[in-house]
C-alpha positions in Angstrom: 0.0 0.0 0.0 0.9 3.5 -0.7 0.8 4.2 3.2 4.5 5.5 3.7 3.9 8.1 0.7 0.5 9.1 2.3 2.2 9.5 5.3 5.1 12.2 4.1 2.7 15.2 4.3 4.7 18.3 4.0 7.9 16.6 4.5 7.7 15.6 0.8 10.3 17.4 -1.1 7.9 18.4 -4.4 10.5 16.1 -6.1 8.0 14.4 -8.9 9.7 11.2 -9.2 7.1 9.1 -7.8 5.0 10.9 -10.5 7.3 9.7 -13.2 7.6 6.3 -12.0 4.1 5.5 -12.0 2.8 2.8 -15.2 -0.7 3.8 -14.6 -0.1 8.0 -14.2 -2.3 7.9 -11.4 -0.3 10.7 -9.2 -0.7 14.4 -10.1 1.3 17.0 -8.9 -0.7 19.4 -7.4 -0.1 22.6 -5.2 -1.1 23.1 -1.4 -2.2 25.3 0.4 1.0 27.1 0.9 2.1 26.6 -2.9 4.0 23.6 -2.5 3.8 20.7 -4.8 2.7 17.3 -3.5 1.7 14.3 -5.5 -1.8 13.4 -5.1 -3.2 9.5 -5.6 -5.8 8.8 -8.0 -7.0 5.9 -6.4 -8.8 4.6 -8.8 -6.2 4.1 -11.4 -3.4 3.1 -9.0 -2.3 -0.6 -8.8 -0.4 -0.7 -5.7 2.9 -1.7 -7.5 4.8 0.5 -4.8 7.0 1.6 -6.9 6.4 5.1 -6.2 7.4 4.3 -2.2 10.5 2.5 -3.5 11.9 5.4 -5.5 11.3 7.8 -2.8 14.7 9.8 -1.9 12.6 10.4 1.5 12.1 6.6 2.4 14.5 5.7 0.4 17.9 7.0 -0.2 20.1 4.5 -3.0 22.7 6.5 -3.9 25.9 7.2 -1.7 28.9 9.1 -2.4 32.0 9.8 -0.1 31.8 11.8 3.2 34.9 13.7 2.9 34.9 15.2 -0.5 37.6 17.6 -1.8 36.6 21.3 -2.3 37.8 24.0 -4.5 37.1 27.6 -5.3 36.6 28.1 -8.6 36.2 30.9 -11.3 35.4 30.4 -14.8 36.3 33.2 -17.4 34.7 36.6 -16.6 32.6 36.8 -19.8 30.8 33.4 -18.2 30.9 34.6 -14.6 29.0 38.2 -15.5 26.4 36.5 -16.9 26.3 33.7 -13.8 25.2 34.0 -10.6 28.5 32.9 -8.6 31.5 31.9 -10.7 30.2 29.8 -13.3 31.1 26.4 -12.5 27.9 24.8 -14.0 28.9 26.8 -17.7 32.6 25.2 -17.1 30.2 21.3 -16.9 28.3 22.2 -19.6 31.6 22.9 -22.1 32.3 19.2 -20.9 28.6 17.8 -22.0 28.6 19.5 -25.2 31.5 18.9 -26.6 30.5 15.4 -26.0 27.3 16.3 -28.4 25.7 15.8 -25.1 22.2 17.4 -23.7 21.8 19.8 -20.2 19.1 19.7 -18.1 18.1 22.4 -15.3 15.7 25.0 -14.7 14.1 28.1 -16.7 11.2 30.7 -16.2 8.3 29.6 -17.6 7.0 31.8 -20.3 4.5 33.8 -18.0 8.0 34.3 -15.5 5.3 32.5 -12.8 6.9 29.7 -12.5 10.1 27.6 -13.2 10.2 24.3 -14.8 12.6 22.1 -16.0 13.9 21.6 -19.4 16.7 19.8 -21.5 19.2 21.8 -24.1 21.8 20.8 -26.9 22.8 24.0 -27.7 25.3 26.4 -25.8 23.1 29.2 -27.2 20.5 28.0 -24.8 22.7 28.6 -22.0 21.2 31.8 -21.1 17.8 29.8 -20.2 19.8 27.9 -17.7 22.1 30.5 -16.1 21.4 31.8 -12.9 19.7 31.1 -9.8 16.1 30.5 -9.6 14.6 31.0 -6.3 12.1 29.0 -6.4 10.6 25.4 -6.8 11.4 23.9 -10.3 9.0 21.7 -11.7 10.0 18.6 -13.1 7.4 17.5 -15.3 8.4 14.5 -17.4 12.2 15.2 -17.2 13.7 11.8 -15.2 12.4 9.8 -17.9 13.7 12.2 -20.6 17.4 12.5 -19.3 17.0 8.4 -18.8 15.7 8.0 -22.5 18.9 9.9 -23.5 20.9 8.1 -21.5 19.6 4.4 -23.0 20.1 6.1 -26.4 24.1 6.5 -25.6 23.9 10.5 -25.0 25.8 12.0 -22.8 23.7 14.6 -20.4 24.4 17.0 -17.2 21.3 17.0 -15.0 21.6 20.3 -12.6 19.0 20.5 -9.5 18.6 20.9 -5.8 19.9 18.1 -3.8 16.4 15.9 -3.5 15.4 16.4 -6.9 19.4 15.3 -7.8 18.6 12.2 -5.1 14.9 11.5 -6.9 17.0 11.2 -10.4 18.9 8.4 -9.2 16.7 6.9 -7.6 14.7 6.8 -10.7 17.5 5.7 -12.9 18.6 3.0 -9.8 21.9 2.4 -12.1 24.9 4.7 -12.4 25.3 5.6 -16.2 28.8 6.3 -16.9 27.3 8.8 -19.6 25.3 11.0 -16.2 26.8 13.8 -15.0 24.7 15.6 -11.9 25.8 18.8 -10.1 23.3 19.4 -7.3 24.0 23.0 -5.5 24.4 24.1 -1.7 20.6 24.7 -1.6 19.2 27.1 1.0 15.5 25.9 1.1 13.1 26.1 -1.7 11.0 28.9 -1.8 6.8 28.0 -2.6 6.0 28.6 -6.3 2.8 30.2 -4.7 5.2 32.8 -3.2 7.1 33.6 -6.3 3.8 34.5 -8.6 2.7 37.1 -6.1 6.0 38.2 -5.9 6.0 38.1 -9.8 2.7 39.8 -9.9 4.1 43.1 -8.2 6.7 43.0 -10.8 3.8 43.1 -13.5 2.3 46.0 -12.4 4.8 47.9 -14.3 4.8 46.0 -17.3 5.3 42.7 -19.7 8.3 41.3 -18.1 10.7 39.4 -20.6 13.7 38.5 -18.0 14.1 38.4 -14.0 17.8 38.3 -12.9 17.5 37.3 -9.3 21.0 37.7 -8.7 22.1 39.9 -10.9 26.1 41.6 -10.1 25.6 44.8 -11.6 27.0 46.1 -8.1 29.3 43.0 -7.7 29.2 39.7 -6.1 29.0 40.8 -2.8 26.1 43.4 -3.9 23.9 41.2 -5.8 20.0 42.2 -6.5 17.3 41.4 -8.4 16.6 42.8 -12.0 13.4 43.0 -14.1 13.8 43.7 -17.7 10.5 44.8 -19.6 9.3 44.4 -23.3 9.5 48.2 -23.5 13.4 48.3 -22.8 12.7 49.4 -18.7 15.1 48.2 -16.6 14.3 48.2 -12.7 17.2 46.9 -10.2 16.4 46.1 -7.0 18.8 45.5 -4.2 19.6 43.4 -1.8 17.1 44.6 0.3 14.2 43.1 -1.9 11.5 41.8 0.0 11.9 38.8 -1.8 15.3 38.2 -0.9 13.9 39.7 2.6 11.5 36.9 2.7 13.9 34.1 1.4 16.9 34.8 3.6 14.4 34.9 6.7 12.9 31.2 5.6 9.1 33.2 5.5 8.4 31.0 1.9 10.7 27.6 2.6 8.8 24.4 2.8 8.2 22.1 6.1 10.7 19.5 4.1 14.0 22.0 4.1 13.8 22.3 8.0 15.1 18.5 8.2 17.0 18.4 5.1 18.5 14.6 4.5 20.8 15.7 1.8 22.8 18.5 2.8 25.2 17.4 4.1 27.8 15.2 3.4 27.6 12.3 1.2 25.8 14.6 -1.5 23.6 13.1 -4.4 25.3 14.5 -7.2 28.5 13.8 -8.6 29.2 17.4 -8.3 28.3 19.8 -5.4 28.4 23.5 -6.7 27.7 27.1 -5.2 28.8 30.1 -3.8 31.8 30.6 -2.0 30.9 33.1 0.6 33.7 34.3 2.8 36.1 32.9 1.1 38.3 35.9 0.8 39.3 35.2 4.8 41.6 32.9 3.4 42.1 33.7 0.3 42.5 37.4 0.3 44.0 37.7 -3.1 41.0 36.3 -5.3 39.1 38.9 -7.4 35.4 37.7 -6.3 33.7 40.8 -7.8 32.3 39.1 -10.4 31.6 35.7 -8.1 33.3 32.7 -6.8 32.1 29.0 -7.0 32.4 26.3 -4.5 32.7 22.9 -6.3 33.2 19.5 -4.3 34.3 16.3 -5.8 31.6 14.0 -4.4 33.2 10.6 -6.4 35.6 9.5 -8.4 33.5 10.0 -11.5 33.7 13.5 -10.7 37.0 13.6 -10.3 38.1 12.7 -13.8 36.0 15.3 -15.3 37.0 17.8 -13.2 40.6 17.4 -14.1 39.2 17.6 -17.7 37.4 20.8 -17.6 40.7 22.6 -15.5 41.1 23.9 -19.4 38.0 26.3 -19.1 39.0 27.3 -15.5 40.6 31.4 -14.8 40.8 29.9 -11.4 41.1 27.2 -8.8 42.5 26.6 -5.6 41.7 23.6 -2.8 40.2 25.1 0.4 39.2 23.1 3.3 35.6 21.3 3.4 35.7 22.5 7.0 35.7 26.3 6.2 33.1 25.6 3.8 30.7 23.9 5.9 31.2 26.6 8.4 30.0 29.5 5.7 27.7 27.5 3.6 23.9 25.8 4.4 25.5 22.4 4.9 23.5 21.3 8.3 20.4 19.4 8.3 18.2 21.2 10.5 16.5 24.3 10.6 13.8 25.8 12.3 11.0 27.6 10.3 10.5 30.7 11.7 7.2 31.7 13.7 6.3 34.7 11.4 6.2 32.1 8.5 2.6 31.2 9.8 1.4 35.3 9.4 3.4 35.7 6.0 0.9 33.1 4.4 -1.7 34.2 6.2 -1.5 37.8 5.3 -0.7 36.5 1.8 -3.8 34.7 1.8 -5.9 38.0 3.3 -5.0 39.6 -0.4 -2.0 41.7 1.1 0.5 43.4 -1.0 3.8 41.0 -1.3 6.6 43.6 -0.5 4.1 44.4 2.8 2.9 41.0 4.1 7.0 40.5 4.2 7.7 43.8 5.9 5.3 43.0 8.2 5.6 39.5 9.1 9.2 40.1 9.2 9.0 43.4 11.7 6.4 41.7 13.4 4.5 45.3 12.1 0.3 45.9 12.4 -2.0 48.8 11.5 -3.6 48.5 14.7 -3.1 47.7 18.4 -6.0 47.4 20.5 -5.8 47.4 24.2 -8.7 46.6 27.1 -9.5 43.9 29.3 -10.5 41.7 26.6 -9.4 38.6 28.7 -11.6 39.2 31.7 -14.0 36.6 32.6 -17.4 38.4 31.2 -19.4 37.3 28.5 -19.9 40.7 27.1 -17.0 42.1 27.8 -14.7 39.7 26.3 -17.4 40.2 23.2 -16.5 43.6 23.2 -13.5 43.4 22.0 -14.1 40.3 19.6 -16.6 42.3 17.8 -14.1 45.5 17.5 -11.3 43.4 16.7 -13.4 41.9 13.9 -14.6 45.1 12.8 -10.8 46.4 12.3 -10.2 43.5 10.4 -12.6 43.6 8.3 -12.2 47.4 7.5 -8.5 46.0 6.0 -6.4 46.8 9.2 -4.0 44.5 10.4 -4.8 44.3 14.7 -2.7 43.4 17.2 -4.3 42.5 21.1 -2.8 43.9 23.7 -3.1 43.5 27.5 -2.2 45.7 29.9 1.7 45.6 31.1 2.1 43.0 34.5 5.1 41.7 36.4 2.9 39.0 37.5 5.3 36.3 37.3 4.8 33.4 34.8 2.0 35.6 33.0 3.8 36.0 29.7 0.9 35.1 26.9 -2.8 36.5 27.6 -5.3 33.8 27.5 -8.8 35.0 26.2 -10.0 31.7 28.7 -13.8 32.4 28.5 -13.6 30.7 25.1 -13.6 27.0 23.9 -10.4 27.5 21.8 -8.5 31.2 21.1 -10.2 33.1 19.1 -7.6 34.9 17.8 -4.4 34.2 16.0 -1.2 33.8 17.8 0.6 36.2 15.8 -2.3 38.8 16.7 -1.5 38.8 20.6 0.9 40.3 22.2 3.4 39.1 24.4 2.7 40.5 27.9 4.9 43.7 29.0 6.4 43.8 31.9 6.5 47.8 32.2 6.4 51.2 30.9 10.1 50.9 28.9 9.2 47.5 27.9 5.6 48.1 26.2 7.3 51.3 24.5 8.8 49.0 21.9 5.3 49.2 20.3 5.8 52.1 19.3 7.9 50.5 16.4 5.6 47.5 15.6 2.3 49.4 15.1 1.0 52.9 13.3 -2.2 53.3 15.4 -3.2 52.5 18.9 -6.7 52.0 20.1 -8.1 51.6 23.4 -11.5 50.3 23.8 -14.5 49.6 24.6 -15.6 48.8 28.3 -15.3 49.8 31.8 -11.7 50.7 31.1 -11.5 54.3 32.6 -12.9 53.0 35.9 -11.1 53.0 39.2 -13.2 50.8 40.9 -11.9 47.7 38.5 -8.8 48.8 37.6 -6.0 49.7 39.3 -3.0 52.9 38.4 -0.9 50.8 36.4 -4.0 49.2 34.5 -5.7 52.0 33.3 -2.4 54.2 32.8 -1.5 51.0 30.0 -5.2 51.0 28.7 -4.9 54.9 28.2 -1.6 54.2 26.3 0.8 56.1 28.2 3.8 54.8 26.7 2.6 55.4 23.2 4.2 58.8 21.9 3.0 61.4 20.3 4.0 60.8 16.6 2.0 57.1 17.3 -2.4 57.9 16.7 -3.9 57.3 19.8 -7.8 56.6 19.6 -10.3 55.8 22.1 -13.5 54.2 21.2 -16.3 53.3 22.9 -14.5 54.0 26.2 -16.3 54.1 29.5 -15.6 55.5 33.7 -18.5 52.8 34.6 -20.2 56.0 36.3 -21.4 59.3 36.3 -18.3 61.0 37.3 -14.6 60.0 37.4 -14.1 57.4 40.3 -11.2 57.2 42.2 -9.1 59.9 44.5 -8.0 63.4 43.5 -4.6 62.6 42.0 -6.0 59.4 40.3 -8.7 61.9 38.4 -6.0 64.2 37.8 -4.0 61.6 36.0 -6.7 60.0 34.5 -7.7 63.3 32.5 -3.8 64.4 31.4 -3.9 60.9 29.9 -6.8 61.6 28.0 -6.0 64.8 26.7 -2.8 63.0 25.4 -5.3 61.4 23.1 -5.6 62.2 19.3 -9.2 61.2 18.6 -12.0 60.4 22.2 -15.3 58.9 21.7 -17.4 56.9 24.7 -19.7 54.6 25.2 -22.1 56.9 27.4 -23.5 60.2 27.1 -22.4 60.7 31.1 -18.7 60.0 29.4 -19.3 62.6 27.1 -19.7 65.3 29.3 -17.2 64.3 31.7 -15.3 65.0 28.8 -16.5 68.4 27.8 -16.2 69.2 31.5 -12.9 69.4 31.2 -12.7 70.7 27.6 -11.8 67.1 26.0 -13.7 66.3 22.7 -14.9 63.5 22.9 -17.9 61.8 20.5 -20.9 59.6 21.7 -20.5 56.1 19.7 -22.6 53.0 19.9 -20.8 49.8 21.8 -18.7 47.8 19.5 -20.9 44.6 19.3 -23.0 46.3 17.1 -20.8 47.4 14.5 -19.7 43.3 14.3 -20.9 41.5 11.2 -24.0 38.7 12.9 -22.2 36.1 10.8 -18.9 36.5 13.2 -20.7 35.8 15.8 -22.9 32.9 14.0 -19.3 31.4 13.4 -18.5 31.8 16.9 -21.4 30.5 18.5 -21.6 27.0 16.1 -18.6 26.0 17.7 -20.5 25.0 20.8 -23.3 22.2 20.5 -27.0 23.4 21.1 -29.1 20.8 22.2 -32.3 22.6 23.3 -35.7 21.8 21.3 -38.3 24.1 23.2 -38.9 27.4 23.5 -37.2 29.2 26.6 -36.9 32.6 28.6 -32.8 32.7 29.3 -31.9 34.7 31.9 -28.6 35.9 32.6 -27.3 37.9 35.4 -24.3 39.6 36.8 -25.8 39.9 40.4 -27.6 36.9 40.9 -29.0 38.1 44.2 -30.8 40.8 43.8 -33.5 39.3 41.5 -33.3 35.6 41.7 -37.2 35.0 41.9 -40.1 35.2 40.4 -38.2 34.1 36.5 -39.5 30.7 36.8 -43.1 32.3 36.4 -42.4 34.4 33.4 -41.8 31.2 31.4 -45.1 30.0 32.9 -46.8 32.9 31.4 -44.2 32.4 28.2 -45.7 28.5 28.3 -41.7 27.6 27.8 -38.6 26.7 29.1 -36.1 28.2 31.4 -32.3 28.5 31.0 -30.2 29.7 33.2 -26.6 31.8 33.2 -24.7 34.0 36.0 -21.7 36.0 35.8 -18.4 34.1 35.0 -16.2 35.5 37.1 -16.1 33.1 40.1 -14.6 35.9 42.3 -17.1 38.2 41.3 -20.1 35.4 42.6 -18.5 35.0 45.6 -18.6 38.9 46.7 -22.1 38.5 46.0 -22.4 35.8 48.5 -23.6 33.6 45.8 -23.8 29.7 46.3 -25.8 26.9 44.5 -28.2 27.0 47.4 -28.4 31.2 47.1 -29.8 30.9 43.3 -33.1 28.8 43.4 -32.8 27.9 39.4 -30.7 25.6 37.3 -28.4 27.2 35.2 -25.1 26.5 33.7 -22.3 26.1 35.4 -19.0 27.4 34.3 -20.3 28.1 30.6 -18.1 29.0 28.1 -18.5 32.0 25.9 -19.8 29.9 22.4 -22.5 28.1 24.6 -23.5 31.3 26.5 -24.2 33.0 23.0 -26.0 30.6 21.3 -28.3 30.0 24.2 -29.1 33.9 24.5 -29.4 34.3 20.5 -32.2 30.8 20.3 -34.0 32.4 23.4 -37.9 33.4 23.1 -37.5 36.0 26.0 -34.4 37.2 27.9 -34.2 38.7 31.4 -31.1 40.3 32.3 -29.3 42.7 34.3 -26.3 43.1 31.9 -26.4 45.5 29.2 -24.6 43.3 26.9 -26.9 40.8 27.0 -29.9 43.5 26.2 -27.1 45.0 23.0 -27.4 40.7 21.8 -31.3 40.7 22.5 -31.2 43.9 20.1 -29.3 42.1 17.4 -31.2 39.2 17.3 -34.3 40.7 17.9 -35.2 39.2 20.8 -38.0 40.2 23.6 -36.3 41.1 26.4 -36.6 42.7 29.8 -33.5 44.8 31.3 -33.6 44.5 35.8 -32.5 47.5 36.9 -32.6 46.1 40.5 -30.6 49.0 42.7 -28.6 49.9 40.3 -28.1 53.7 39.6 -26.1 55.9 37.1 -23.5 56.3 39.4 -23.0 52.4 39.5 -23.6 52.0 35.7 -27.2 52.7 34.4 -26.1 55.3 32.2 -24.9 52.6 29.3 -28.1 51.2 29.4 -29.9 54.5 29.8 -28.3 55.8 27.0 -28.9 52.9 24.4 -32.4 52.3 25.0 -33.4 56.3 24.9 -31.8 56.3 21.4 -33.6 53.2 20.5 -37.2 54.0 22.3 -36.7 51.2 24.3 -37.0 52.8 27.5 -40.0 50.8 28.8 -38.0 47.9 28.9 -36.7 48.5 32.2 -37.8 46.9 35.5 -37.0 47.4 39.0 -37.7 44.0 39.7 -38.5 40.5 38.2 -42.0 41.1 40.2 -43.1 44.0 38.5 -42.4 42.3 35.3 -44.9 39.7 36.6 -47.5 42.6 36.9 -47.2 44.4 34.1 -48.1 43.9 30.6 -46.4 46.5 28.5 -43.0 44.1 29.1 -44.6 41.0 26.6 -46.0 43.4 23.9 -43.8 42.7 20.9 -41.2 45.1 20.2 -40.9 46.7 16.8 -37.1 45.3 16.1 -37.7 47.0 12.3 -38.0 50.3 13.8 -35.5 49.5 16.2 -33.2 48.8 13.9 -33.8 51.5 11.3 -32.4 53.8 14.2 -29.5 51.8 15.1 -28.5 51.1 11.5 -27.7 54.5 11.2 -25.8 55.0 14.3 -23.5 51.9 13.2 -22.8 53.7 10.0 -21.7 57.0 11.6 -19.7 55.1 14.4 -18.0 52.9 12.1 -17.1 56.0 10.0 -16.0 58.1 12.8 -13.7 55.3 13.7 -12.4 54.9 10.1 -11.9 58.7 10.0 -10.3 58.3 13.2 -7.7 55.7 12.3 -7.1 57.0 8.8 -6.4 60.8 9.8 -2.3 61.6 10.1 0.5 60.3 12.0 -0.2 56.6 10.9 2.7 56.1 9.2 5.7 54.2 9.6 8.8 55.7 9.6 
């Protein structure tokens, strides 16, 4: 069975020669997900002959040469070497082929310059398709069973390629021809052919392209860059510095399969192991490597003899230890591949620019931080910041979440722990800081810095160091700083006389203000801050994020049911059993998450007379509120989801007073007309009818559409406004 192959996942090497071993063609080369090609099994035509498992270079390795091979720099003529990439040791094996009448195989752009494939030549005025380094995967099509009809014909041919596809050759062949010459280079990782056509694509903006030069010496060896050449005669250089090379050098674009390579080192597949010879002027200081200096090892004694052959085509050569070479040239087997590959693809995948998905994967860069207590155990708060997050994203900015700065020890990675499984994407939190000189470093990383929504601005659950971090003290002032949604929790400023003081200097420091309440908003005025009345994030959040979110969790109810859900489960704890009565449904249950919280309430199982859900995770708590028939709650949250949803619901105001928090709700349901939706009590629910009329969500919603659109655009205007950029 074919198990073994199966098996090799992203450690296949995209080397085709199972492909060209097959009798019945029943494997197809196909790109992943990443751009990588893997062979993929039509079942139904395959025979299970194994062959393709036996010819495997990654099960099966057949060919050996010697561990300790000689090594020499070497330089061919500087006509050859100004046209090469490094000193033109493969030209110097290709004199050798054709004056045997002989054929060369390697790689060349494909005609669109997306892609690279491999092809065979007879002609030394072909060389120029073969000449330089292609960074990127070569296909192989057909071309094992091409160089072997050759060599059964009595041809003479050089096959060039990277190490595994050199090791998939012989395998294939399983014989050493005495007429096979293979060179396979010092390979650095292959980058994705998915990679290299968005790359290409930027390139095409400008033009019809009609040569890429990837390491082109038009500033020396040492200098290299890449060079476009355009059907119009436009010539564009760019440097080292390319973000291709950027992302190559960094291993963004380099398969899972070149982290564990089994055939760079020593013994090498091919006969010949060529590339460049960096550093080598530490020993020998006299060579002239403007133009580029090859490395060449003698892997066999095949290899020997035609080496001492082709010495006539040679300006230079010189032994050098294998030691130093190893010590200056990809040589190891292992690798790691680093984190910010993960983002690169991902950003690629989200339809960002090339040059910018590497820029910013590689400077670890976003459009956006966000900072708040968006790892607090509440439902809605935690929902808060989902939504805004979401809403960033989907307005095209890149978002990074961050926490407020802690020395706490062992507290290095926030965990959003109210949900089944994060939410969010590693490489969109942030590490924790551990103070004010540490967290500045963000300054670097991100262009604008938001803080928002939620009780963030209040004293009475934060402490100094909290809300001085959520008011962005450390970011500076050529950094946007943007408060949305914010909220002091209260009437008035809590908190002492110095702590007000602080508070409102850290404000002022702000670029752009906006609150959650009107009571915010004339705090602010009160002492001459700007500031602008927006609606709560969660409503500016597409439903279908939150749809996506709450299908995680399984939903087993089949009745209609009143959910209640409340922060304070003492203060209104009877009476809900009798509105389902009146309802003729069901009853779920839900309290506030935060254990701690519960317990300053003095609440126990025997204080709540109801069943409800113990220690419910965030997906279950939302799909139970958004499949309820009636909802009574004390949270405001839960009353901004009953709006969404369109859902009758009853807000219990129970004690609670604008200097303890009424005003969020106050000031949503007065722009809604939903005022008479507040209770004191669940009792006077009981008694009154006007709190089971149906509500006119159409209305409702024709009201609240257009506050989304003018909070969503002050927040765009917001962001987008100067100072955004990197410098």
């Amino acid at each position: 069975m074919l198990q073994k192959l199966i098996e090799l996942g992203k450690e296949c090497t995209g080397c085709a020669v199972c492909q060209n071993v097959c009798p019945t063609r029943c494997i197809e080369m196909k790109a992943d997900e990443e751009g990588f090609y893997k062979p993929v099994i039509l079942n139904e035509k395959c025979i299970h002959c194994n062959k393709c498992q036996n010819v495997c270079p990654q099960i099966n390795v057949l060919k050996k040469n010697i561990d300790n091979p000689k090594c020499y720099a070497v330089q061919a003529s500087d006509e050859i070497r100004e046209v090469s990439s490094s000193g033109g040791v493969f030209s110097i094996l290709a004199e050798y082929i054709f004056d045997k009448g002989g054929y060369v195989c390697g790689a060349t752009y494909d005609p669109d310059f997306k892609g690279v494939s491999f092809i065979m030549i007879d002609d030394r005025r072909d060389m120029y398709k073969l000449r330089g380094s292609k960074y990127v995967y070569a296909k192989p099509g057909n071309i094992y069973q091409n160089v072997k009809d050759k060599l059964m014909q009595g041809e003479y041919v050089l096959f060039s390629g990277t190490p595994c596809q050199v090791a998939g050759l012989n395998n294939f062949l399983n014989k050493d021809y005495s007429n096979l010459l293979t060179v396979d280079f010092l390979c650095g990782g292959v980058p994705s052919e998915k990679v290299f056509r968005l790359y290409v694509n930027e390139l095409l903006k400008k033009g019809t392209i009609t040569n890429i030069s990837f390491r082109n010496k038009k500033y020396g060896w040492d200098y290299y860059g890449i060079e476009c050449v355009y059907d119009d005669g436009r010539t564009v250089y760019r440097p080292m510095k390319d973000p291709y090379f950027r992302a190559y050098v960094k291993w963004l674009d380099i398969g899972k399969a070149c982290t564990n390579c089994s055939f760079a080192p020593t013994a090498r597949q091919g006969d010949f192991s060529m590339g460049d010879f960096w550093q080598i002027e530490k020993i020998l200081p006299e060579v002239d490597t403007d133009k580029g200096i090859s490395c060449l090892l003698i892997n066999n004694e095949k290899a020997q003899k035609v080496f001492e052959t082709t010495e006539k085509w040679m300006k230079y050569k010189k032994s050098v230890p294998l030691s130093f070479l190893k010590r200056h040239n990809r040589m190891q087997e292992k690798k790691s591949v680093p984190l910010a590959q993960r983002r690169f693809y991902y950003l690629l995948d989200k339809g960002m620019d090339f040059s910018k998905a590497v820029d910013y994967s590689l400077g670890w860069k976003f459009d956006v931080a966000l900072t708040g207590c968006w790892t607090v155990k509440n439902y809605g708060g935690v929902l808060t910041y989902y939504a805004l997050y979401n809403v960033l994203k989907d307005m095209g900015y890149e978002v990074l979440m961050v926490e407020r700065r802690t020395e706490i020890p062992g507290y290095d990675i926030p965990k959003p722990d109210l949900f089944y499984e994060n939410p969010y994407p590693f490489f969109d939190i942030c590490r924790i800081h551990k103070n004010f000189t540490d967290q500045w470093e963000l300054n670097n990383r991100v262009k604008c810095f938001i803080c928002g929504s939620d009780q963030i601005w209040n004293y009475t659950y934060m402490n100094d160091e909290s809300i001085k971090s959520y008011t962005m003290d450390y970011v500076t002032d050529w950094r946007k700083k943007v408060a949305y949604a914010t909220s002091f929790g209260a009437n008035y400023i809590k908190g002492n006389e110095n702590q007000k003081n602080e508070l409102i200097n850290l404000i002022k420091r702000l670029d752009h203000v906006s609150v959650r309440e009107q009571d915010g908003k004339k705090i602010c005025q009160d002492f001459s801050i700007s500031a602008e009345w927006v609606i709560d994030p969660v409503f500016l959040c597409d439903r279908l994020v939150y749809r996506k979110l709450y299908e995680k969790s399984k939903f087993t109810e089949q009745r209609d049911y009143v959910f209640s859900y409340f922060l304070n489960p003492n203060s209104n704890k009877y009476g809900i059993e009798k509105i389902a009565e009146k309802l003729q449904c069901g009853y779920v249950g839900t309290v506030n998450a935060d254990e701690n919280m519960l317990k300053n309430y003095g609440f126990s199982d025997k204080s709540w007379p109801y069943p409800y859900i113990a220690n419910c995770k965030l997906e279950q708590w939302l799909n139970y509120l958004v499949h309820a028939k009636f909802i009574v709650t004390d949270s405001f949250h839960a009353v901004c989801f009953a709006i969404i949803y369109k859902i009758p619901f009853v807000f219990i105001q129970g004690k609670m007073t604008s200097e303890y928090g009424f005003g969020r709700i106050e000031s949503l349901l007065k722009l809604l007309n939903l005022m008479c939706r507040i209770a004191g009590t669940v009792e006077e629910v009981l008694n009154d009818e006007q709190f089971f009329e149906p509500i006119d969500f159409d209305l409702v919603h024709t009201i609240l559409d257009k506050e989304v659109e003018r909070s969503r655009e002050w927040l765009k205007n917001a962001i987008e406004s100067d100072k955004n950029q990197f410098n």
